[in-house]
C-alpha positions in Angstrom: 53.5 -61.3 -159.3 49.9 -60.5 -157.8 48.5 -56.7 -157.6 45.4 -55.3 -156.0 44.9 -52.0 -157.7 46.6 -50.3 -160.7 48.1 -48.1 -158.4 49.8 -51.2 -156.5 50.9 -52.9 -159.2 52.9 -49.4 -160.7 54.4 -49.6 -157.3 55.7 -53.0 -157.7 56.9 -52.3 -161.4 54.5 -54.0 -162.9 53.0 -53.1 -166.0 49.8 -54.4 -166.1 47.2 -55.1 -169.3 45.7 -51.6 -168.8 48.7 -49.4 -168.3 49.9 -51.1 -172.0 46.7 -50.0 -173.7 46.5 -45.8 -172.0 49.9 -45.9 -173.2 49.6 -46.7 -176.2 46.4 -44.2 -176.6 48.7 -42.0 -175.0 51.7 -42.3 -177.7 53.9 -42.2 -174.1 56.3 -44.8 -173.1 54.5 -47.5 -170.7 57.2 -46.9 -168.1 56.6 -43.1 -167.9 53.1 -44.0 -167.4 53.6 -46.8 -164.6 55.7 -44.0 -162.7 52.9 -41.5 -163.1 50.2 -44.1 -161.7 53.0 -45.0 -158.5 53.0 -41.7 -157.6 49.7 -41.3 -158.1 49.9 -38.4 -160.6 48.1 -40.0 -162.6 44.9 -42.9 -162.4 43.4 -45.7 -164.9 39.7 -45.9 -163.4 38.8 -49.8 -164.3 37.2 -51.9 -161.9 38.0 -55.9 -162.2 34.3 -56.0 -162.0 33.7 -53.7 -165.2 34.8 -56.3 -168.1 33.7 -54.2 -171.1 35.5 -51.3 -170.3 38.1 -49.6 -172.7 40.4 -48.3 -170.4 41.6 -44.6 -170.4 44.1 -42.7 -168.3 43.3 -39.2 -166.2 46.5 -37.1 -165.3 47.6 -33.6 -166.1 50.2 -35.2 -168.3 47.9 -36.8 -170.5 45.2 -35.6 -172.8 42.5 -33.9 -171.0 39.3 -36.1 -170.6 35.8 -35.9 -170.9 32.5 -37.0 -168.2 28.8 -36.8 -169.0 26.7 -37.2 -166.5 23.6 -38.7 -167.3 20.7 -40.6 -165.2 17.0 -41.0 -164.4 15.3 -38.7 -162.0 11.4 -38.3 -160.4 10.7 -35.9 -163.1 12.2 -37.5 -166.0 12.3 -41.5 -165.6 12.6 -42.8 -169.0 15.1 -45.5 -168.8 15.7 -46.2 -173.0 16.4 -42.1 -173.3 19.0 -42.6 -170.8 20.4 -45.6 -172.1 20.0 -43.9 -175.9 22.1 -41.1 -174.2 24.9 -42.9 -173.4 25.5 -44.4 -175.9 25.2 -41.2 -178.0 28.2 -39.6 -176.0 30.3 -42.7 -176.5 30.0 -42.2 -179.8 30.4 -38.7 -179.4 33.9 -39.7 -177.7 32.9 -39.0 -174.0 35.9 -41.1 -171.8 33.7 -41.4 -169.1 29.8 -41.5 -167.9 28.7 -40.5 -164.6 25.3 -42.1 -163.4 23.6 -39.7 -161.4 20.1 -41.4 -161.0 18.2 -40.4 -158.3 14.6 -42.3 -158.8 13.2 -45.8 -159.8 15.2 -49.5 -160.3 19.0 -47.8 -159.9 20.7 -50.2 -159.7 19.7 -52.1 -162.7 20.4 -49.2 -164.6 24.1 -48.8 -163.0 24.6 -52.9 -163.7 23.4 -52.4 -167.6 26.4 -49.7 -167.9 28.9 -51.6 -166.2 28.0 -54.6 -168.1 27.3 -52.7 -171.6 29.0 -49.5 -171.6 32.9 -49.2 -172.7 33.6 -45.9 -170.6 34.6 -45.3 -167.1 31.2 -45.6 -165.3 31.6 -42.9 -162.1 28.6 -42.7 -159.0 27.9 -40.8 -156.5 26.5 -43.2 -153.8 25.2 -41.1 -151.3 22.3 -40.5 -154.1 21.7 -44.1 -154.1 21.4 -44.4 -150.4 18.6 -42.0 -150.2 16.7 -44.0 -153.0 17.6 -47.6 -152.3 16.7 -47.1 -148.4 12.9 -45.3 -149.1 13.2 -43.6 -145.9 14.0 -40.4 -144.0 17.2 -38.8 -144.3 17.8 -38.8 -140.6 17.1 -42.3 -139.6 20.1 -43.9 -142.9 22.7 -45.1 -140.4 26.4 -45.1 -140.8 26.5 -48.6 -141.9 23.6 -48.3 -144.9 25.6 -45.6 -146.0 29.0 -47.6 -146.2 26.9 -50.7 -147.8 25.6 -48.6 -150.4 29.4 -48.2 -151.2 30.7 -51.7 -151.0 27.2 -52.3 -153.3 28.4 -49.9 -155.8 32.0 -51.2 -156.4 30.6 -54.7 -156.7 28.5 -53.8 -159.3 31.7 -52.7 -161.3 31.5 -49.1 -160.8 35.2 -47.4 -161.9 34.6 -44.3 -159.7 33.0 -42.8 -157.2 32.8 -39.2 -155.6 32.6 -39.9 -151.9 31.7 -36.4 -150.0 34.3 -37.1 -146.9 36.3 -33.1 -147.1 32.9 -32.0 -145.3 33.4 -33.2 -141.7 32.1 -31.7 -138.4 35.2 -28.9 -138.7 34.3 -27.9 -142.4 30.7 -27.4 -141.3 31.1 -25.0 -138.5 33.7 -23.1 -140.8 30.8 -22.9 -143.4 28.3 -21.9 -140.7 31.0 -19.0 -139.7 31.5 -17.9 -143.4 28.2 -16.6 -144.7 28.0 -17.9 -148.3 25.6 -16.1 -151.1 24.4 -19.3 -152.4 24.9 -21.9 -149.5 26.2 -25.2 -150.4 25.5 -26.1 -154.2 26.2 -29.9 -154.4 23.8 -32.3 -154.1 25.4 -34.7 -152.1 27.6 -32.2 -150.0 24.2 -31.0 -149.4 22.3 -33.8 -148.4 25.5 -35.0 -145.9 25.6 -31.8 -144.4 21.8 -32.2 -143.4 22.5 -35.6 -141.8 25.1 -34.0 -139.7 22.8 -30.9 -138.2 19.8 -33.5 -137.7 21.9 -36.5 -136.1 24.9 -35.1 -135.0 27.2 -37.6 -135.8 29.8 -36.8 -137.9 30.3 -37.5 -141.5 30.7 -41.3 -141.7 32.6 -41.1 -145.2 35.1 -38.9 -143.3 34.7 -40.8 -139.6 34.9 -44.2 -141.7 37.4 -43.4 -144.4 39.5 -46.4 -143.9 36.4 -48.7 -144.4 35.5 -47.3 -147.4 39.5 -47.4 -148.7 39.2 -51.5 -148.4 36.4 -51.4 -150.2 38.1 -49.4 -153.3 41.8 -51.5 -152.8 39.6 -54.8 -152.8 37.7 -53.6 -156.6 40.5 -51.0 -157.2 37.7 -48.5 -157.2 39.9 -45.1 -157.7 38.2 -42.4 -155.2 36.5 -39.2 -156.5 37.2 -36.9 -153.4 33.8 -34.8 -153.5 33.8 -31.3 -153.3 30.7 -30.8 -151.5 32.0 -26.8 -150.7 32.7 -26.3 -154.3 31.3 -22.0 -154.9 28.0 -22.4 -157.1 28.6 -18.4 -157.7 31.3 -16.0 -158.4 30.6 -14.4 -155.7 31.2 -17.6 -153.3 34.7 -18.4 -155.7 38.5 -19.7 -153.3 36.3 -18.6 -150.1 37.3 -20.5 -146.4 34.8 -23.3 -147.4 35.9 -24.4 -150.6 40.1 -24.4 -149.0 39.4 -25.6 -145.9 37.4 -28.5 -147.7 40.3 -28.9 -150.0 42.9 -29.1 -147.7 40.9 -31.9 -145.7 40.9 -33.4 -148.9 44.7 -33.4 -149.5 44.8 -35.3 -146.2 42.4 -37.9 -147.6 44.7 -38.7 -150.5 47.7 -38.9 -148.8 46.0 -41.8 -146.7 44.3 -43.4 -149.8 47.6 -43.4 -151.1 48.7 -45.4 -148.3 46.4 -48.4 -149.4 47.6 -47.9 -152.8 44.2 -46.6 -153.8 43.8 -44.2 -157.0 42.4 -40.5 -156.4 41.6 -37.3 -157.9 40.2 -34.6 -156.7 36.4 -32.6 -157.1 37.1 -28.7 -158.0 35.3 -25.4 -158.3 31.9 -24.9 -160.2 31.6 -21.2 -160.4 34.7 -19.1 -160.5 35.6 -15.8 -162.2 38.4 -16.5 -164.9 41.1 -15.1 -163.2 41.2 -17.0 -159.8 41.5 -20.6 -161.9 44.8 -20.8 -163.1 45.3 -19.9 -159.4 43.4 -22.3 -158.0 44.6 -25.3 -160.2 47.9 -24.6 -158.3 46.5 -24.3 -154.8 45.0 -28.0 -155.6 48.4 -28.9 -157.0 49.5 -28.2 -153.7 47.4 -29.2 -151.7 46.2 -32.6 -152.8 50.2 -33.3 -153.9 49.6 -33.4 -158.0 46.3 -36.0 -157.8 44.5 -35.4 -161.0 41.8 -32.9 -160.9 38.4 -33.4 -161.9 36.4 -29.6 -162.7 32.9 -29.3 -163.2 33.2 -26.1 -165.8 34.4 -24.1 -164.0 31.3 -21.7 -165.2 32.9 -18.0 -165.6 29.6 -16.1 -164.7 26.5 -16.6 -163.1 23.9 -15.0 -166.3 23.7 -17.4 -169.3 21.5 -19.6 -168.4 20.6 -22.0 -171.6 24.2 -21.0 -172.2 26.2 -22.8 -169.8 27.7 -25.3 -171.9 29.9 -21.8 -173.2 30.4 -20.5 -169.7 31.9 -23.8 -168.7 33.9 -24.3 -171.7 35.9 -21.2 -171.4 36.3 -22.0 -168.6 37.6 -25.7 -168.5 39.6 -25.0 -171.1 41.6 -22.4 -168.7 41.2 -24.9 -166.1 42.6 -27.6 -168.4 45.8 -25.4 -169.7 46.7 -24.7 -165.6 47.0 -28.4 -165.0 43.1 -29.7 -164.3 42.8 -33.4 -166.0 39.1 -34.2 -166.4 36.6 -31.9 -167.4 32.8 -32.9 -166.4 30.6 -31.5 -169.0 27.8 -28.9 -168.8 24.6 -28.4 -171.3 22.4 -25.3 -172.7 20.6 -27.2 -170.1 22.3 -26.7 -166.9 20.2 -25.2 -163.6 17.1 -25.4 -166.0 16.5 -29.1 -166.4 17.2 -32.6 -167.5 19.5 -32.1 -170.8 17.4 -33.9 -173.7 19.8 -36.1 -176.4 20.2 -32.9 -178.2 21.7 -30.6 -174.9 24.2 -33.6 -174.1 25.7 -33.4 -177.6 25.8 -29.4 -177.3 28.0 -30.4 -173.9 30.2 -32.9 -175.4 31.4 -30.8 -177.9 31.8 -27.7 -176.3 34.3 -29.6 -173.6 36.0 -31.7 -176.3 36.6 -28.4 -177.8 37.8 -27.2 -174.4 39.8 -29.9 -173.6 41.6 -30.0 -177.4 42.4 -26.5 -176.9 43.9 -27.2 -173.6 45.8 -29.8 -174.8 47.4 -27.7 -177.6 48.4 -25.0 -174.9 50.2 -27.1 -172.8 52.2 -29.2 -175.6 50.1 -32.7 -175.2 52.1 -35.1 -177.8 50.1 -35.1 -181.3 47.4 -32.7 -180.4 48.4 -30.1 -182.9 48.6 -32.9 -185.5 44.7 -33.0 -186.0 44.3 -29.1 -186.4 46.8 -28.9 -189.1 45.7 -31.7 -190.7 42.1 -29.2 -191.1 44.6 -26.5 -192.0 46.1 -28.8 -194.7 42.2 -29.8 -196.0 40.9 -25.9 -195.7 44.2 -24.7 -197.7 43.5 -27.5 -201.0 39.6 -26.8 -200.7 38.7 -30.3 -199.6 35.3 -30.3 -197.9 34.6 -33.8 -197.5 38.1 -33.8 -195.3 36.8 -31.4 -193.6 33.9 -32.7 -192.8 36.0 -36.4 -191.7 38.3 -33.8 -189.4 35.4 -31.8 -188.1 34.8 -32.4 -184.5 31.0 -33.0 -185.5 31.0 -33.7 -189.0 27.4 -33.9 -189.3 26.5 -30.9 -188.5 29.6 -28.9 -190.7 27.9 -31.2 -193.5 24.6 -30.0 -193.2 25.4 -26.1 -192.6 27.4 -26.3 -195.9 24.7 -27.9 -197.7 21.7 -25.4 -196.3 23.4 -23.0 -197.8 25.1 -24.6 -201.4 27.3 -22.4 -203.2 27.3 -21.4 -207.1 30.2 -23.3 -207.3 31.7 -26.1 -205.0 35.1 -24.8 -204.8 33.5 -21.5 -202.6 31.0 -21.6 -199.8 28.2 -18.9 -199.8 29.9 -16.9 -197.7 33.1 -15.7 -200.0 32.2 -17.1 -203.0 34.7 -15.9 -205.8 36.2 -13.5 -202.8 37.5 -16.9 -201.2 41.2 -16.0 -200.2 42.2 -19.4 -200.2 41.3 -20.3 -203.4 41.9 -16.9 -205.1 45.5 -17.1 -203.6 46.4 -20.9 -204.5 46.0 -19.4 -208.3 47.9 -16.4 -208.0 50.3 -19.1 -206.4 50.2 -21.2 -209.1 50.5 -18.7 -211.7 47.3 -18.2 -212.7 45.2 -15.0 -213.5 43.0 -14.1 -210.6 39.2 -12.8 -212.2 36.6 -12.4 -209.0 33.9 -10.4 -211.2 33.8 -12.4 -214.4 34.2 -15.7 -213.4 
């Protein structure tokens, strides 16, 4: 039996190579999972073109998932810190690295990750388009744009976010709606441009079905842009960002169609209690595709802090039914994140995602904090350190600061509670003073 995409093949009942492996990453029966990915519920981002790749599933079902996005830019071209940065979140346990480069040889550096890099490699072409063609924004036709696509998924990219919910209608909507801080996407922003200065309308929304025979022919799964996403509180579930969204709902149902994978851009600035609220308007409106949340940040005032912001609140996001949190670094609105700030960002959405996952019962999530529990109760450092979500640097904070003796850290000391009440426990005389 033949398939073009995953998505086909779940249709069919086949259970393909890759379905085998998330499932068994998973700890979920393959069958569950091939009725997830038929329905489209759920997605395994693999191009045939992307050989290295260590497949990974995306779905609400499943254990919430981690991008980084990384890439070279005008200010900051140096291609081995880039390439040194990815392969410090794999290690780190990133699922997924999105190349965002906007200056220099792209596409040499997007055909060394698919060719190298294990993760799910995600672009955004309409960056590339504006790079690769070295001229004017106004005079890119429709058709450069659409190569740059078909060039991207033949150079074994696993996703792409195509900005198609902003069409002609979306605009005049925004236009209508006075926002406090505009539109905040890059390439929502750079589409919307094109549109005032040519007049034509968006041709990822006007050419949709070209672009869908692309992704069926690669089985590139379809990043659904949110180029109206609120990049402020103040701009948070306003008639941009739904109207945008419900275009977007329309999209996958026709993806769907041509049994190509989806899921679906979300909010970037929201106050914490419209999320869980908007995870079910998405939901709804985009019929259960997997959603894909940059933060959401849950205010607009800590800058070099924004890695916290966003983890509070993707880990909300996570627990109301988002699937794949992008990351954010101390470095966010300030500049390119250095090796150090995409580390801080890894972590702190691991840690949101984890969290997540414990809150809304993912199978063996809990296992790994009470195996810590089990280490912190018999006093075991070095398994803590093993279990530690960055072992290196719980290492070197205990050992900055070495206690008098090795069974107490420098905090307690002889007042440690869990080592004063194993004795009593045990049967033995408690002595905190005189010991």
């Amino acid at each position: 039996m033949s398939y073009t995409t995953q998505m086909d093949a779940a249709r069919q009942g086949i259970i393909t190579p890759e379905m085998e492996k998330v499932a068994g990453k998973e700890g979920i029966p393959v069958q569950e999972l091939c009725e997830l990915v038929a329905k489209g519920t759920a997605i395994i981002p693999c191009n045939k073109v992307h050989k290295c790749i260590d497949v990974n599933g995306i779905g609400s079902m499943l254990k919430t998932k981690i991008n980084v996005n990384l890439g070279i830019s005008r200010d900051c071209k140096d291609f081995d810190t880039e390439i040194k940065k990815v392969n410090e979140a794999v290690d780190m346990g990133a699922e997924a690295i999105m190349d965002l480069s906007s200056y220099g040889d792209t596409r040499a550096f997007r055909q060394k990750l698919t060719k190298e890099c294990p993760a799910i490699i995600g672009t955004v072409p309409i960056y590339d388009a504006v790079v690769y063609y070295h001229k004017a924004l106004k005079d890119i036709t429709t058709e450069e744009w659409l190569d740059i696509v078909r060039m991207h998924a033949e150079d074994g990219v696993d996703f792409m976010t195509i900005h198609c919910g902003i069409n002609k209608e979306t605009a005049k909507k925004f236009k209508r709606n006075k926002r406090l801080m505009n539109i905040v996407s890059r390439g929502g922003s750079i589409i919307f441009a094109w549109m005032e200065m040519t007049g034509k309308e968006n041709p990822f929304y006007e050419h949709f079905d070209e672009i869908l025979e692309i992704c069926r022919e690669y089985d590139v799964t379809l990043s659904l842009g949110d180029a109206c996403r609120p990049g402020c509180l103040k701009d948070a579930t306003d008639a941009s960002q739904i109207e945008e969204l419900i275009t977007l709902g329309e999209l996958t149902k026709r993806a769907w169609e041509k049994d190509v994978q989806v899921m679906i851009e979300g909010p970037g600035h929201m106050p914490m209690d419209q999320i869980a609220a908007n995870m079910k308007i998405q939901q709804t409106l985009c019929h259960g595709a997997p959603f894909y949340v940059l933060g959401p940040l849950v205010t607009d005032i800590a800058p070099g802090y924004d890695h916290i912001t966003a983890a509070i609140g993707g880990a909300i996001a996570a627990m109301s039914g988002a699937s794949f949190l992008c990351y954010v670094t101390p470095a966010e609105h300030l500049r390119l994140p250095d090796v150090n700030d995409v580390k801080e960002g890894i972590i702190a959405s691991r840690i949101a995602a984890h969290a997540a996952d414990i809150a809304k019962g993912v199978k063996g999530a809990r296992d790994w904090d009470d195996a810590m529990s089990a280490a912190r109760k018999k006093l075991d450092w070095e398994e803590m350190f093993k279990l530690g979500i960055d072992p290196e640097k719980a290492r070197r904070y205990r050992e900055q600061a070495k206690p008098e003796k090795e069974d107490t850290c420098s905090m307690c000391g002889n007042f440690c509670a869990v080592k004063n009440m194993n004795r009593i426990l045990d049967g033995e005389i408690v002595s905190i003073f005189d010991e």
